[in-house]
C-alpha positions as CSV (number, residue, x, y, z in Angstrom):
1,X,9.3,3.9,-12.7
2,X,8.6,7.6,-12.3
3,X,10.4,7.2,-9.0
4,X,13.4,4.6,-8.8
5,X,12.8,2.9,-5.5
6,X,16.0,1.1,-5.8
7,X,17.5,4.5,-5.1
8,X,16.5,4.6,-1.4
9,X,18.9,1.3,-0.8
10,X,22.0,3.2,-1.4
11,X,21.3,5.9,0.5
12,X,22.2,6.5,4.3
13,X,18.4,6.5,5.6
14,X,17.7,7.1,9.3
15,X,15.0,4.6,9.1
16,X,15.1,1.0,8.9
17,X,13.1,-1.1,6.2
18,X,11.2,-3.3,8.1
19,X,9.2,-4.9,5.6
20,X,9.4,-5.4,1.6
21,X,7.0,-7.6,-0.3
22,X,8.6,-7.6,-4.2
23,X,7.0,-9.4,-6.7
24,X,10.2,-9.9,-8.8
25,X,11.1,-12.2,-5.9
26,X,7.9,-14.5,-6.9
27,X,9.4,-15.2,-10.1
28,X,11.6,-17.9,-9.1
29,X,8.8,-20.1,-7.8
30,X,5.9,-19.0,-10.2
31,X,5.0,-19.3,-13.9
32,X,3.7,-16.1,-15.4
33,X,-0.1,-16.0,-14.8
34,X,0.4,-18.7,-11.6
35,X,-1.7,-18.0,-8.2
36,X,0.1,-16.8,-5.6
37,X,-1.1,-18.7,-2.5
38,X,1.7,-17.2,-0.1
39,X,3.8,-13.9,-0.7
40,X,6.6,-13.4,2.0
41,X,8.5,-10.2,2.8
42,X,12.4,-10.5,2.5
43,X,13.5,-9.0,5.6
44,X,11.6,-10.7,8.1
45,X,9.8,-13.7,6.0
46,X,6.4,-12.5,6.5
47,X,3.8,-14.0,5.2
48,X,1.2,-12.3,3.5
49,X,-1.5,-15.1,2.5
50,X,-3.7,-14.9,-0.1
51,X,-8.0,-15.4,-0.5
52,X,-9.0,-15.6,-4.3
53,X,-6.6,-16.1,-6.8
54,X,-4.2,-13.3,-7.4
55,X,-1.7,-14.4,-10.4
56,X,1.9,-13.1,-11.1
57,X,2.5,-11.2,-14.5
58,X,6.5,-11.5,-15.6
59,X,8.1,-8.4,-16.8
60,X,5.1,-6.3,-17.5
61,X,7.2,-3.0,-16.1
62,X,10.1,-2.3,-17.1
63,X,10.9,-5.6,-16.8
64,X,9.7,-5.7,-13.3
65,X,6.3,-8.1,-12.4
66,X,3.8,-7.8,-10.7
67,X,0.9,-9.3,-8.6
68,X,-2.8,-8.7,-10.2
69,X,-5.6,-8.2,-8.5
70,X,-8.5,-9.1,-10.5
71,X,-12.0,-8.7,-8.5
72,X,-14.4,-9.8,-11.1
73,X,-14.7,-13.4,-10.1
74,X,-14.6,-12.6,-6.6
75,X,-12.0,-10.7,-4.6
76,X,-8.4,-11.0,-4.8
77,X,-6.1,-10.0,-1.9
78,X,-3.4,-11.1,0.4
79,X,-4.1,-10.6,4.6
80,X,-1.0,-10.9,7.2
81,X,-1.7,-11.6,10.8
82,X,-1.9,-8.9,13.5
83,X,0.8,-11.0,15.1
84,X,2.9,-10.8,12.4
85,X,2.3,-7.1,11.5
86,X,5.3,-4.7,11.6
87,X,3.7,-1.9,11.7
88,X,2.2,-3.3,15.4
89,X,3.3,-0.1,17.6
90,X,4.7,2.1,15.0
91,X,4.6,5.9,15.5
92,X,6.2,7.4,13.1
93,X,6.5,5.4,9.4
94,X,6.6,5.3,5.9
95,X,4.7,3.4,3.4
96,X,6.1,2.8,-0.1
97,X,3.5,1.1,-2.5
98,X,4.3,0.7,-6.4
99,X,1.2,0.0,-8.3
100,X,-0.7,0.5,-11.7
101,X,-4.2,0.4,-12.5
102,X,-6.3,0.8,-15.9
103,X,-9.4,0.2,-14.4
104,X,-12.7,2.0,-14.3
105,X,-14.5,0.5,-11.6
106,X,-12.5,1.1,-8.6
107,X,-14.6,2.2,-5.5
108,X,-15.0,5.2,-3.7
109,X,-15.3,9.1,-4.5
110,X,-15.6,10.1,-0.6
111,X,-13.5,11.9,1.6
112,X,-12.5,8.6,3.7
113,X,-9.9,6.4,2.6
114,X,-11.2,3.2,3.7
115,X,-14.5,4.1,1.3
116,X,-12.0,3.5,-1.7
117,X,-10.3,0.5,-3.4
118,X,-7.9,-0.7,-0.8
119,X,-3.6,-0.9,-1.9
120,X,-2.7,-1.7,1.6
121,X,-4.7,-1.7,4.9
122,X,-5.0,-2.3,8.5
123,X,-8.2,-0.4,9.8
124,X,-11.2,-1.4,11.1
125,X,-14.8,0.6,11.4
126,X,-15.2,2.2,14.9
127,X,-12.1,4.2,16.4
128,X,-9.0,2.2,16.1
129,X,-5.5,3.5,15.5
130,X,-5.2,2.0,12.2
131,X,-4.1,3.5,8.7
132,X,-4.3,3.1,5.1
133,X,-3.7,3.6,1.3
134,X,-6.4,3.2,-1.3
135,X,-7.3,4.9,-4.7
136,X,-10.8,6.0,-6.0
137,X,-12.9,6.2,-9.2
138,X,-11.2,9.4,-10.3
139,X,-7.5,7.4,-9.7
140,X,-6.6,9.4,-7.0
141,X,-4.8,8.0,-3.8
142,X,-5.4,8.2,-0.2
143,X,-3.9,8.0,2.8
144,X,-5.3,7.7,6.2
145,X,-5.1,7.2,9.8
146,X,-7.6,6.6,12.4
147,X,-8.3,7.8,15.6
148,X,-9.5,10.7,14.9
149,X,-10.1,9.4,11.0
150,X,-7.6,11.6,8.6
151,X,-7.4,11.0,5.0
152,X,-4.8,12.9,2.9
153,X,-5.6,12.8,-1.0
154,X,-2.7,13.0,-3.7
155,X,-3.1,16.2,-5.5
156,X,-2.9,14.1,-9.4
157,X,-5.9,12.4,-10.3
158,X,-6.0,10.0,-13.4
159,X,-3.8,7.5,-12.0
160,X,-5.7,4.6,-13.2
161,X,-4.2,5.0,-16.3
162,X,-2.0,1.9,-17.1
163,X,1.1,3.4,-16.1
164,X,3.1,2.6,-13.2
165,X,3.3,5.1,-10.2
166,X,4.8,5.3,-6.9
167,X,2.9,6.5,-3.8
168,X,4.8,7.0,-0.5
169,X,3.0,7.8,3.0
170,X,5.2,9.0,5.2
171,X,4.0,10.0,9.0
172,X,6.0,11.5,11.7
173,X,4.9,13.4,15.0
174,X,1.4,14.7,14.0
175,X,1.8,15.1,10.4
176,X,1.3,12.7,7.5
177,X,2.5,13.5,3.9
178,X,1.6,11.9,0.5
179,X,4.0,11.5,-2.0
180,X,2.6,10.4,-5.5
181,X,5.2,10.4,-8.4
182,X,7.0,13.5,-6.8
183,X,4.0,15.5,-5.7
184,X,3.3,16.0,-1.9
185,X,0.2,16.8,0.0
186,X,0.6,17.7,3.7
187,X,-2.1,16.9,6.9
188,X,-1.1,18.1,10.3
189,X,-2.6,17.4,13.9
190,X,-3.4,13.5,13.5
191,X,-2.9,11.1,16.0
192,X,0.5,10.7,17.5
193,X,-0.2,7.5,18.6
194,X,1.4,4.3,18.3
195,X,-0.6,2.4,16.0
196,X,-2.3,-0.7,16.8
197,X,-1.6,-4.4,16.4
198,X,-3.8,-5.0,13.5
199,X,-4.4,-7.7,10.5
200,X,-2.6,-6.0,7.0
201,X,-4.8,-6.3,4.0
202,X,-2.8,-6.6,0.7
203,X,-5.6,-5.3,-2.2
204,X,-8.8,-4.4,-0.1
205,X,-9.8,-2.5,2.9
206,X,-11.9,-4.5,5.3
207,X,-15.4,-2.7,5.4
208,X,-17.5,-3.5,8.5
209,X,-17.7,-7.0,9.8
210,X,-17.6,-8.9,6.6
211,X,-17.5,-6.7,3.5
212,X,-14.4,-5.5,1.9
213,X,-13.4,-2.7,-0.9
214,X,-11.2,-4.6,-3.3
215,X,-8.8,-3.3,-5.3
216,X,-8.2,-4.3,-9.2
217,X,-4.7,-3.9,-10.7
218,X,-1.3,-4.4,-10.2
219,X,1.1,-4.0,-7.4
220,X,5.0,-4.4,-8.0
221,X,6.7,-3.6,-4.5
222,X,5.8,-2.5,-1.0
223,X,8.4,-1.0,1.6
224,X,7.6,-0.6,5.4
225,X,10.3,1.8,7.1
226,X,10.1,2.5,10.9
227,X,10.3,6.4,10.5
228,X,9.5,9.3,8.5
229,X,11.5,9.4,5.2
230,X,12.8,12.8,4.3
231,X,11.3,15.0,2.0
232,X,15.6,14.5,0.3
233,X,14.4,10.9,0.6
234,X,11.6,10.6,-1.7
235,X,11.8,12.7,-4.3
236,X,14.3,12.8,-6.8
């Protein structure tokens, strides 16, 4: 990967991983191309559980796999509980998603993150302190939060071009930054507060009351930390 996310275990980190859903860890239990009906974190066994059909693919990074997301025969993506959520009263927090794309139908070309294809979400229309990550047509990611509604866009476009890439959202006091393959863009005077107990959406953004913006692609890894990773952190 551009960024080597087995880095941040070996270093002394002031924040605690509090979630990591790895799709390596599915390989035990599923064939290549098998549906994944239930994808659990492994630090504290949550589980992410899926609508549609998204399949594991064996080795297609690297020699890492990854879970597909394939929208064309309806929507694939993976919802955890608000219950369940560890981001449920978070301040400050960083988001680690490793994903690739090829497509060209993604959705979105606004300035609002939840208009675009969603990686990982818990938002909801009206104002709620929730936050995302999502890419858009021109394979460019986003990161928001809500209440008041910021969205921070990476500065590289294109990224829906096969290759794997690392985006890390890291928020801390009133500032959120977007790492993308070692590129930062910076957002300050958002919402300092603690974010709300919602449901996390794995490969869509929920949209409304029953529409959704799904994603299509792959996603390797995601890391939830409960503070904001350095700058030394998260780029090489």
């Amino acid at each position: 990967f551009h960024f080597q996310t087995e880095q941040l275990e070996s270093r002394q980190l002031l924040a605690n991983l509090t979630a990591h859903w790895l799709a390596q860890d599915l390989t035990a239990t599923h064939e290549d191309g098998q549906a994944v009906a239930v994808w659990n974190d492994s630090v504290g066994d949550v589980s992410a559980l899926a609508t549609g059909a998204p399949v594991l693919k064996h080795d297609v990074y690297d020699g890492h796999s990854a879970v597909r997301f394939d929208p064309s025969d309806g929507p694939d993506f993976f919802r955890v509980r608000a219950i369940d959520s560890p981001m449920s009263g978070a301040n400050d927090f960083t988001i680690v998603v490793v994903f690739a794309t090829q497509s060209d139908t993604l959705i979105g070309d606004s300035e609002s993150w939840f208009d675009n294809s969603g990686l990982i979400d818990a938002s909801q229309f009206g104002s709620v302190e929730g936050w995302g990550l999502s890419i858009n047509q021109a394979g460019q990611v986003a990161a928001g939060i809500g209440n008041p509604r910021t969205t921070q866009f990476s500065t590289a476009t294109g990224l829906n071009d096969g290759g794997s890439h690392v985006a890390i959202y890291t928020k801390g006091g009133n500032q959120i930054s977007l790492y993308v393959d070692g590129q930062v863009g910076t957002t300050q005077g958002v919402s300092e507060a603690a974010r709300d107990a919602r449901e996390v959406w794995i490969g869509a953004v929920p949209v409304g009351l029953f529409g959704l913006h799904p994603y299509t692609g792959d996603i390797v890894e995601i890391r939830m930390y409960d503070d904001d990773l350095s700058p030394a952190d998260v780029v090489e």
